[in-house]
Structures are given as structure tokens and as C-alpha cells.
C-alpha positions as CSV (number, residue, x, y, z in Angstrom):
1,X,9.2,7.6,35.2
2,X,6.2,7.3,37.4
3,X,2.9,9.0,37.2
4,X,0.1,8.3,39.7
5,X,-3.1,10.4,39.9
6,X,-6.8,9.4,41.7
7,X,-7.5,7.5,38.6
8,X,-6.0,5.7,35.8
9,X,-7.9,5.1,32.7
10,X,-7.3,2.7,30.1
11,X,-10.2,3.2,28.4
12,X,-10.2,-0.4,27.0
13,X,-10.2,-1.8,30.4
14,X,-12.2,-0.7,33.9
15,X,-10.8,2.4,35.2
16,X,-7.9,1.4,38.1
17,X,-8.4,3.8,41.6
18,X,-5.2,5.1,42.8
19,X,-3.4,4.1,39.8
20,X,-0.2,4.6,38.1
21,X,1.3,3.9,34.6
22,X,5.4,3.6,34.5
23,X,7.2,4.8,31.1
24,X,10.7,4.0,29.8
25,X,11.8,6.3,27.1
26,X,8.4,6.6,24.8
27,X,6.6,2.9,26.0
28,X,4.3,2.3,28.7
29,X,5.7,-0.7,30.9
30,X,3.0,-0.8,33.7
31,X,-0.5,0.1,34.1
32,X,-1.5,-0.8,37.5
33,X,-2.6,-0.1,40.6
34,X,-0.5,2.3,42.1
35,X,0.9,0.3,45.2
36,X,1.8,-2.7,42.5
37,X,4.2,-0.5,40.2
38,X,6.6,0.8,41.9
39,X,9.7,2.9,40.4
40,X,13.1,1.7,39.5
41,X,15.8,3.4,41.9
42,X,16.2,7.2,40.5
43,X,13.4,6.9,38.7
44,X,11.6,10.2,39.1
45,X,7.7,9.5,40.3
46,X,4.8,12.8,40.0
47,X,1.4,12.0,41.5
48,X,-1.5,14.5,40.1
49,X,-3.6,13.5,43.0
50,X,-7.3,14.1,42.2
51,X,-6.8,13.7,38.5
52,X,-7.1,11.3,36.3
53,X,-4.6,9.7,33.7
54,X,-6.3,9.1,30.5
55,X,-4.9,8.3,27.0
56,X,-4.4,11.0,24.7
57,X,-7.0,12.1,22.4
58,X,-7.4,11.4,19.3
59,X,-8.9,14.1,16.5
60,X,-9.9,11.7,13.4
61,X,-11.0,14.7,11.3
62,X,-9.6,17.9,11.0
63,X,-8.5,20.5,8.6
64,X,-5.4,22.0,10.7
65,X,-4.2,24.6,7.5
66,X,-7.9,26.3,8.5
67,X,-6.8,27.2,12.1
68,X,-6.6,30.5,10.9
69,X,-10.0,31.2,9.8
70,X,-11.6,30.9,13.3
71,X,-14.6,32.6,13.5
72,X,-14.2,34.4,10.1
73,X,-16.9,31.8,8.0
74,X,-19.6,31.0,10.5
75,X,-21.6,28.0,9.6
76,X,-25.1,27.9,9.1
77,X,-28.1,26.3,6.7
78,X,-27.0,27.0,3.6
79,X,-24.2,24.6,3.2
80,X,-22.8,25.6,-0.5
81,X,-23.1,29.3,0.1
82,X,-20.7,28.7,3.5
83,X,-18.4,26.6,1.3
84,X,-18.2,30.1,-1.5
85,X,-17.6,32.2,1.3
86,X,-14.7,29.9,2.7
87,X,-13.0,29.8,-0.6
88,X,-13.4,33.3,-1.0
89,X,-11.8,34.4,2.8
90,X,-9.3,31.6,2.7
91,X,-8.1,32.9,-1.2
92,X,-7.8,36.2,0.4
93,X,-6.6,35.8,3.6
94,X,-4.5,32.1,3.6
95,X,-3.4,31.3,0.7
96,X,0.2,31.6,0.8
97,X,2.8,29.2,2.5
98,X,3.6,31.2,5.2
99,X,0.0,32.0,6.8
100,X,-1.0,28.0,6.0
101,X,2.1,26.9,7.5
102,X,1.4,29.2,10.8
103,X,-1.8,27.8,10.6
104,X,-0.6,24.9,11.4
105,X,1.4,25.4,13.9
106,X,-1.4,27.5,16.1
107,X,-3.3,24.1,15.6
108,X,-1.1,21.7,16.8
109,X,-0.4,24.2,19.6
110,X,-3.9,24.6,20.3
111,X,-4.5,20.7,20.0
112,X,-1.8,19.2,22.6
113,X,-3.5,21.9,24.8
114,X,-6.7,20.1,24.4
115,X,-4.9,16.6,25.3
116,X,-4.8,15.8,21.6
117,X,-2.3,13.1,20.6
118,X,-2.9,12.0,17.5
119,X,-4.8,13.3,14.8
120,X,-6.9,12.5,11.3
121,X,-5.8,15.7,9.4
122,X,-7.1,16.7,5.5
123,X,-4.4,18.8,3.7
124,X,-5.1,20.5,0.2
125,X,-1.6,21.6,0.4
126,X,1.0,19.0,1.2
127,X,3.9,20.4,-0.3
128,X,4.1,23.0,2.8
129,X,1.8,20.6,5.6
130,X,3.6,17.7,5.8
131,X,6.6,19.6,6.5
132,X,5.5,21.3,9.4
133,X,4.8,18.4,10.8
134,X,6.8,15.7,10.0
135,X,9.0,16.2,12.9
136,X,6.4,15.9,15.9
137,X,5.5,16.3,18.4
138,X,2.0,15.4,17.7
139,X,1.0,12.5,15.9
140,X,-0.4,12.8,12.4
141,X,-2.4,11.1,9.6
142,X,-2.0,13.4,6.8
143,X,-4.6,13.0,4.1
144,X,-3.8,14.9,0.9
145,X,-7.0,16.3,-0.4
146,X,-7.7,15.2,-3.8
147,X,-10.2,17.3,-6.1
148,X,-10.7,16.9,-9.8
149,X,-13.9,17.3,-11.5
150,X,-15.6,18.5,-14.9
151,X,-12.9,20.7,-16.3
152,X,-10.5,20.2,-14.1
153,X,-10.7,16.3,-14.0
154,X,-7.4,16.5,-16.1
155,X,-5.1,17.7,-12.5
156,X,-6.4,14.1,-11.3
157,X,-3.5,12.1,-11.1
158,X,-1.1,15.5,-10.7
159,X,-3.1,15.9,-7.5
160,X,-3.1,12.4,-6.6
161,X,0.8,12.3,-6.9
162,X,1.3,15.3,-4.6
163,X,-1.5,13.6,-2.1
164,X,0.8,10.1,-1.6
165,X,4.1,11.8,-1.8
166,X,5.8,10.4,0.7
167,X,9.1,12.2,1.0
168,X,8.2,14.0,4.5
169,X,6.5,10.5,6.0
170,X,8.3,9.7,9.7
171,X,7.8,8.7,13.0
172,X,5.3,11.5,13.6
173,X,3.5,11.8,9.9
174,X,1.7,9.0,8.3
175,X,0.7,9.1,4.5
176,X,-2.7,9.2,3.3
177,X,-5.3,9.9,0.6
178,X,-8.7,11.8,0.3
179,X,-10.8,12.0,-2.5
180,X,-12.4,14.8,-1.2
181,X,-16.0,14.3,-1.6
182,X,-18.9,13.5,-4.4
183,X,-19.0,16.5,-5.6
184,X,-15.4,17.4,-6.3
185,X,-14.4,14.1,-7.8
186,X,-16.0,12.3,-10.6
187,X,-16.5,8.6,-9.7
188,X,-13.6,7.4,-12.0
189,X,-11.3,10.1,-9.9
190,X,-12.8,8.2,-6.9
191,X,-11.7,4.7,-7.4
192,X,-8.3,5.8,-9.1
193,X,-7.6,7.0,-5.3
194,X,-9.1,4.0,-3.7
195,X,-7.1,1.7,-6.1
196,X,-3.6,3.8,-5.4
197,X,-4.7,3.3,-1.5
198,X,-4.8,-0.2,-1.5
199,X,-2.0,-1.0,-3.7
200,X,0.5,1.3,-1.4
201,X,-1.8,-0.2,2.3
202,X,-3.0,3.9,2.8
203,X,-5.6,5.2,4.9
204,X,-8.7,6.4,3.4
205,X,-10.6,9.3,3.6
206,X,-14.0,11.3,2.0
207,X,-16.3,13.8,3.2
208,X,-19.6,11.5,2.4
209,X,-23.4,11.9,2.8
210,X,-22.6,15.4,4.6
211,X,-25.7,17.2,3.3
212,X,-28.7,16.6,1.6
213,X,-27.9,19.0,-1.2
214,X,-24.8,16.5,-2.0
215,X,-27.5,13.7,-1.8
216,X,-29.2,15.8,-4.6
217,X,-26.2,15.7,-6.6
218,X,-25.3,12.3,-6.6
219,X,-28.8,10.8,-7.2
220,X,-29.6,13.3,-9.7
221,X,-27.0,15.7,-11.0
222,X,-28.8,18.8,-9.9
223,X,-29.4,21.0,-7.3
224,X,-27.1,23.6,-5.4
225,X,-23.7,21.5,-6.0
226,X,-24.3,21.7,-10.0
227,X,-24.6,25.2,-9.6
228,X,-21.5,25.6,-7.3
229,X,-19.8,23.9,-10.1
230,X,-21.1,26.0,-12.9
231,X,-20.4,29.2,-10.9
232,X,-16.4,28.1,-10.6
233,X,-16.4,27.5,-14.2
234,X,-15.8,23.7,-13.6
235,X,-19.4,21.8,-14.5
236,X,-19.8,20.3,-18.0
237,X,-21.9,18.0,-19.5
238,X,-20.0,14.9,-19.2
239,X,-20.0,15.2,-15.6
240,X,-21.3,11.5,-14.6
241,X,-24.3,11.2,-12.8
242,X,-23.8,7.9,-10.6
243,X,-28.3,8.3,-9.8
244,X,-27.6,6.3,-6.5
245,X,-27.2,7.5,-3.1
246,X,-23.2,8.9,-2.2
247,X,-22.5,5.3,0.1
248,X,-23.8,3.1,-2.5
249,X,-21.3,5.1,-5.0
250,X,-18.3,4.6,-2.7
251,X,-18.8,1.6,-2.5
252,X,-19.2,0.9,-6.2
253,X,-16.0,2.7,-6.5
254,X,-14.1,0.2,-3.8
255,X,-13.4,2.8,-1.3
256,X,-15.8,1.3,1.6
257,X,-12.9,-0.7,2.7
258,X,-11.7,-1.4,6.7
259,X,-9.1,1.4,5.5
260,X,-11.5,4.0,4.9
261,X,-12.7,7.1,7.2
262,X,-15.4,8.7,6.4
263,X,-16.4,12.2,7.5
264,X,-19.8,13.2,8.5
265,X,-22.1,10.7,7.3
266,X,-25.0,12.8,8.1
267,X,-28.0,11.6,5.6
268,X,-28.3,8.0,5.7
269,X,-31.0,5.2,6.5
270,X,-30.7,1.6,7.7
271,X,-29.5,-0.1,4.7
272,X,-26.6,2.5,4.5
273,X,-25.2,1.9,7.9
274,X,-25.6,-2.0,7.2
275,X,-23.4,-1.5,4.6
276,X,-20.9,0.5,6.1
277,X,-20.8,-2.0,9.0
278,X,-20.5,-4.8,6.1
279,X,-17.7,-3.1,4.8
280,X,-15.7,-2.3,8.1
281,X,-15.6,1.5,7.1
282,X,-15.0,3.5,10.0
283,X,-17.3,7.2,10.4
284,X,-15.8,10.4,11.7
285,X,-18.9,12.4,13.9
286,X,-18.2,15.7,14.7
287,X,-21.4,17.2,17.0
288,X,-20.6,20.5,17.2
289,X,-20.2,21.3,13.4
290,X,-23.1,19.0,12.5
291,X,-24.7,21.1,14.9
292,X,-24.1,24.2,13.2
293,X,-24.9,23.8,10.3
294,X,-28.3,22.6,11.2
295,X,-28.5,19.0,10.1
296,X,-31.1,16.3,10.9
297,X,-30.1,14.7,14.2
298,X,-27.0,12.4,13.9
299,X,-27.4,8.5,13.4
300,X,-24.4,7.4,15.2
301,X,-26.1,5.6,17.9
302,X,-27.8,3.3,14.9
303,X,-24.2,3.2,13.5
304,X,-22.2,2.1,17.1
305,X,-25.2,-0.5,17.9
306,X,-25.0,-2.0,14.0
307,X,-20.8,-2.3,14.3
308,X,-19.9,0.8,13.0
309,X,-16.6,2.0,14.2
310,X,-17.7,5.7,15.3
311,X,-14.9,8.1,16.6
312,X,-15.1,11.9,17.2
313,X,-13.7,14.8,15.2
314,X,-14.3,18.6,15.9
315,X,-13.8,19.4,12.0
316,X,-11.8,22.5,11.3
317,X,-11.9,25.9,13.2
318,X,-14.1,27.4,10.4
319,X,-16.6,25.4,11.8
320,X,-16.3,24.5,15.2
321,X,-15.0,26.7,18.1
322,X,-12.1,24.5,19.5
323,X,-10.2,21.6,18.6
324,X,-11.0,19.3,21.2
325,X,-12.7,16.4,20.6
326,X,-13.1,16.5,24.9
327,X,-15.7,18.9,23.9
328,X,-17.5,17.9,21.5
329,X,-18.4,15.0,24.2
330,X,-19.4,17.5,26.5
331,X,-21.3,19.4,24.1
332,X,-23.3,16.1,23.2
333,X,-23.5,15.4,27.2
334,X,-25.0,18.7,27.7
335,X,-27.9,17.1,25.6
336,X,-27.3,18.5,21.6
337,X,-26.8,16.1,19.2
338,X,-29.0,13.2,20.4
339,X,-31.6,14.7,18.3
340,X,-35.0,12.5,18.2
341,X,-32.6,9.0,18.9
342,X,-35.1,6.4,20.5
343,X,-31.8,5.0,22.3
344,X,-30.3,6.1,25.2
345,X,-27.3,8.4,24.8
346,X,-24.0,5.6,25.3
347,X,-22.2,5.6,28.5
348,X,-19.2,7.6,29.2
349,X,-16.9,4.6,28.8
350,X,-18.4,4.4,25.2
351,X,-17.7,8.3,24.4
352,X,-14.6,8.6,25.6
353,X,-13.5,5.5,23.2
354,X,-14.8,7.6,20.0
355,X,-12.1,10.1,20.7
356,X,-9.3,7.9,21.7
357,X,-8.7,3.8,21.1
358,X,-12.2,4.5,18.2
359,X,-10.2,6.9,16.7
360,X,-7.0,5.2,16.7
361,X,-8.5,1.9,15.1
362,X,-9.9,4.5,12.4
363,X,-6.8,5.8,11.4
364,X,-4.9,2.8,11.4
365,X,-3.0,3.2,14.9
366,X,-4.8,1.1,17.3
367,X,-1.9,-1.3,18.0
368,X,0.2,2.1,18.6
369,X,-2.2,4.5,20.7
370,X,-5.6,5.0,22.0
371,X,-5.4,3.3,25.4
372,X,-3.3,2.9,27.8
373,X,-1.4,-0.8,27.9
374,X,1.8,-2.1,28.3
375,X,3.6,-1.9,25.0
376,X,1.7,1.2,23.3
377,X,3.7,4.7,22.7
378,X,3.2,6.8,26.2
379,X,0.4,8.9,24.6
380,X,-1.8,10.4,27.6
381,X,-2.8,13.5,29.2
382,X,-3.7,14.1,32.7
383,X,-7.4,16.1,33.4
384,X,-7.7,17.0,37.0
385,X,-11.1,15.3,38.9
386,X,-13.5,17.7,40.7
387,X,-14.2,17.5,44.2
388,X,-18.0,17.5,43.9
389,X,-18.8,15.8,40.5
390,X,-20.2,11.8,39.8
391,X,-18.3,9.4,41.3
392,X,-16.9,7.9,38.0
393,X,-13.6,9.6,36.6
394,X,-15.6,9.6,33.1
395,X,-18.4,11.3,34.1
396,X,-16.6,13.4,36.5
397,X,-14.6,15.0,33.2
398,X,-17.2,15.0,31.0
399,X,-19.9,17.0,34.1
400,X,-17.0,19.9,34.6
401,X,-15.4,22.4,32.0
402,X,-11.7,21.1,33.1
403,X,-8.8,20.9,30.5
404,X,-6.0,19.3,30.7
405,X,-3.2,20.4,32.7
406,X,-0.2,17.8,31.1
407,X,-0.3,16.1,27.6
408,X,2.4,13.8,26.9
409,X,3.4,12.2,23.6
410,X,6.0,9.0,22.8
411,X,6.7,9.9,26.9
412,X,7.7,13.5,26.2
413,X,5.5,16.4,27.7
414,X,4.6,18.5,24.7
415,X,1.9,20.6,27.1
416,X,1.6,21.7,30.6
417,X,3.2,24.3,33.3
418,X,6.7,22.5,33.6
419,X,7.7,23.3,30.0
């Protein structure tokens, strides 16, 4: 099959005018302009016209089993209060397998709808998750969420099990491990799941540096978080106090590896992201959640320009209002996000790789998805070019409030008008 559109966009190369890319069963075999590939006799051919082809999306960092609690926990300042009230509505509302499992589906639904192909997802309950989505059609990392701390460090390793249980692992699912974040596992919890990660080659994943009240914690062993813990019953007195900032205790606990995601990221200075880069660590940004909940302005601009393998996330829909990672660019295009940054907000080339070939490299599936080559799975959706808008395909998508019309995966269409 043939698809041609105004553009073609790699992402990893220059954008091709009046480009196609050719598929055979769930490769790409050409990316070219369109007069240089041409179809095989029979072969069917659909041109988009002013369009443009782009690889699918990638969502590093997600909670899909949230996808249900859309606008029922909005975010705001007081970080650990939001996080009470989430338990809380989720307990009451989502707890049981049927509703998470639902969940997931209306995210996945909602995510190939926003030209999503792959995606970074945290899952406190694998055992009905994975499952869902172990047959396709989107592509998954599936990170079992790992929480243990103060009395109920003993559930470590039982959660740790259930996190790397890799029964429902296929084509479409990948196995992964999250320690969840500093505050819900002790340091000695921490490296046990960095350890299991590298001895089985997992991805990596913690929510780390998020707030300033977790910064507390870690450095000091006080603040909101202690008192978050005390009010679920779970703080003690042997609860560790690491007294260094939450990247320096990663890293003490080996999980700043070129495996490792982290999420967030929000409260760091120079020396911080030098590590990170040192390490090869890659950091999930998502704008509009960071947003919400009022944070100082993001350093990922510090953190692309020091090495930093930056990709985009949109977080889950308690958070943020979609699941596109399309906009969150837009949302830092329309000017939120930069924040006091003395540099120049990057180029569109430069976005749009943080939520597709950034992403992909994060999550350990750069040599399968993220741009568009000869040899990589046919990931791609197709996002139709205005008339009126910049002259670059890039900055033509990222001016208008256009969605995709088509979004394939492994060459199948999972989303569009045709189905």
C-alpha cells in the first residue's frame, strides 16, 4: 500500500514535499518523494492531499487505568491534598476490575484518536492491565507500579513480583518496572527494583523531583509527605531519611541508568541535570499537568541543550484534559510552559521529536518506532495541513487545532472514517 499526502515527515530527517511512504504487511519499505515510489501492480495507493504523514505519537507517561476520573480530581497547589482526594474518588469510584479495565479501553480508544502509537503506561494493577492490552492494537510499555514503605515495606518484593510478571508480555505489551516515587518506596525498595531491572534488561520508571514538598521529604524527612504517610497509617520511625536531594538518591540507588524514565523532574538545578545527562536517564515533561498544578517553570530546555533525552507525556486524565501529547505541544506553543527560560523555545522539528522518535528512544523502541524509515513497524498518523498556516508542515500542525483524521499501527488502521 501507498500513502501520499502534501507532506511526509520523518521526523529524523527533513520533511519530503509531495511525499509518500509504501508499507508491506506492518514495515515501511519506502519513504520518498512521491514520484520515486511508486506501487507494486494491485497495490492500492490513497493520497490525503493537503496533509501531512507523520509518525505516530508516542505518550512516554501515562496512567491509562485513570481514564475514568476525568475531570473528577482537578489539580491544583496543594500537591498531597490532590493526591488524598484521588485515592479517596478512585477507592470509591474505580476500584474494581471491571471499571479499571473500561478504563482502559476508553484510553486507548481516546489515544489512537489523538495519533498515539505507542505509549509509556504506569499500572498499579497488572493482574487486570496487561490483559487488556496485550493484544494490541496500540503499542505499550507497561510499568507495574511498585509501592512499599514504612509499614507496608513488607508487600515489597510481592509487589515487585506482580510488577515483572511477564505472562501477558507480546508483540503489543512490553514489561516494565516502576518504583513509584521517593516517597512511597524506602531507598532499599528502590534499588531492589533497579537491580531486578537490570538483571531481566527492563525499562525503568519513577515519578522524581515532581514537587518541592517531595524535595522536603527526601532531604529532610518532614514536611507534607510525612504527614501523608502518618495519615494512611504507614509512617514509622525507621523510615530512612536519605538527607540528599531525590536525583542524587536515585542515583545512589543505581536506577539513573540509560534504561530509566523519569517522570516530571520539576525541581532541579544545574548539577542535577548534569547528572542525568551523565547517566543517559531519559525525562518524561508533561506541560499541561506541570502547568496545573502550579509548578516553577520547567527546565527542559537546560535538560535538551545539556544531552538530556526529553520526550512528552500528558500524565493521566486526572490531570490533564486529553491524552495527546499533539497538545501539550500546542499548549507550550501557545506560550505556557516556557516560564522565565532565557533560551528560545526549540523549533518545531525539536518538539515534535519529544513526542515521537524522543519518546521511543526513552522507552526502549527507537530501533522499532518513532520516525518514519525503511525497516521500522508502519506506525503513523496522517494530520490534515491548513490552507492558510506557516509554510512548514510542523508549524502548520502545531498553529491550527487539527487532529488526526487516520492513525495506523504495525500497517493496520486502528482510527479514522474507513473503519
Amino acid at each position: 500500500m501507498i500513502l501520499r499526502a502534501q507532506y511526509v515527515v520523518p521526523v529524523d530527517q527533513p520533511p519530503i514535499r509531495h511525499g509518500a511512504v509504501r508499507i508491506h504487511r506492518d514495515r515501511i519499505t519506502a519513504v520518498d518523494h512521491a514520484d520515486a515510489v511508486q506501487p507494486p501492480a494491485g497495490d492500492p495507493v490513497i493520497d490525503f492531499g493537503l496533509a501531512a504523514i507523520i509518525p505516530g505519537l508516542v505518550n512516554a507517561h501515562t496512567h491509562l487505568e485513570l481514564s475514568a476520573l476525568a475531570g473528577r480530581v482537578p489539580p491544583g497547589p496543594d500537591f498531597v491534598r490532590w493526591i488524598n482526594t484521588l485515592i479517596d474518588v478512585r477507592r470509591r469510584n474505580c476500584s474494581d476490575a471491571n471499571a479499571i479495565a473500561d478504563a482502559v479501553r476508553g484510553g486507548v480508544r481516546a489515544s489512537l484518536a489523538a495519533g498515539v502509537t505507542t505509549i509509556g503506561d504506569i499500572t498499579a494493577r497488572p493482574d487486570v492491565v496487561r490483559p487488556v492490552l496485550k493484544h494490541g492494537p496500540i503499542r505499550v510499555v507497561s510499568f507495574g507500579e511498585v509501592i512499599a514503605v514504612g509499614a507496608g515495606r513488607g508487600i515489597l518484593q510481592d509487589r515487585l513480583h506482580a510488577a515483572m510478571d511477564g505472562q501477558h508480555a507480546s508483540e503489543h505489551l512490553t514489561i516494565a518496572v516502576s518504583p513509584h516515587a521517593p516517597y512511597s518506596v524506602e531507598p532499599d525498595g528502590i534499588r531492589a527494583c533497579a537491580d531486578a531491572a537490570a538483571e531481566n534488561d527492563l525499562r525503568l520508571c519513577m515519578h522524581l523531583a515532581e514537587t518541592r514538598d517531595e524535595v522536603q521529604f527526601v532531604e529532610t524527612g518532614g514536611g507534607p509527605f510525612r504527614a501523608f504517610l502518618t495519615d494512611l497509617g504507614l509512617w514509622d520511625d525507621t523510615v530512612p531519611c536519605p538527607r540528599v536531594h531525590p536525583v542524587v538518591l536515585a542515583d545512589a540507588c543505581a536506577a539513573l541508568t540509560p534504561r530509566t524514565l523519569l517522570a516530571h523532574v520539576n525541581y532541579v538545578d544545574d548539577a542535577h541535570i548534569e547528572l542525568l545527562a551523565a547517566r543517559g536517564a531519559s525525562v518524561a515533561y508533561c506541560p499541561r499537568t506541570h502547568a496545573a498544578f502550579g509548578h516553577d517553570p520547567h527546565r527542559f530546555v537546560d535538560m535538551l541543550l545539556a544531552g538530556v533525552n526529553v520526550c512528552i507525556g500528558t500524565d493521566s486524565l486526572a490531570s490533564a484534559p486529553s491524552l495527546s501529547p499533539l497538545d501539550e505541544l500546542r499548549f507550550l506553543c501557545a506560550g505556557h510552559g516556557d516560564g522565565h527560560s532565557p533560551h528560545p523555545r526549540p523549533a518545531a522539528d525539536v518538539l515534535f521529536a519529544m513526542a515521537t522518535v524522543r519518546g521511543a528512544r526513552a522507552l526502549g523502541l527507537a530501533d522499532e518506532t518513532g520516525s518514519l524509515a525503511v525497516g521500522k513497524s508502519a506506525d503513523f498518523t496522517i494530520i490534515p495541513l491548513t490552507a492558510d498556516g506557516p509554510r512548514h508542515p510542523l508549524d502548520n500542525i502545531l498553529a491550527s487545532n487539527v487532529g488526526p483524521i487516520e492513525t495506523y499501527v504495525r500497517g493496520k488502521r486502528v482510527h479514522g472514517p474507513r473503519l
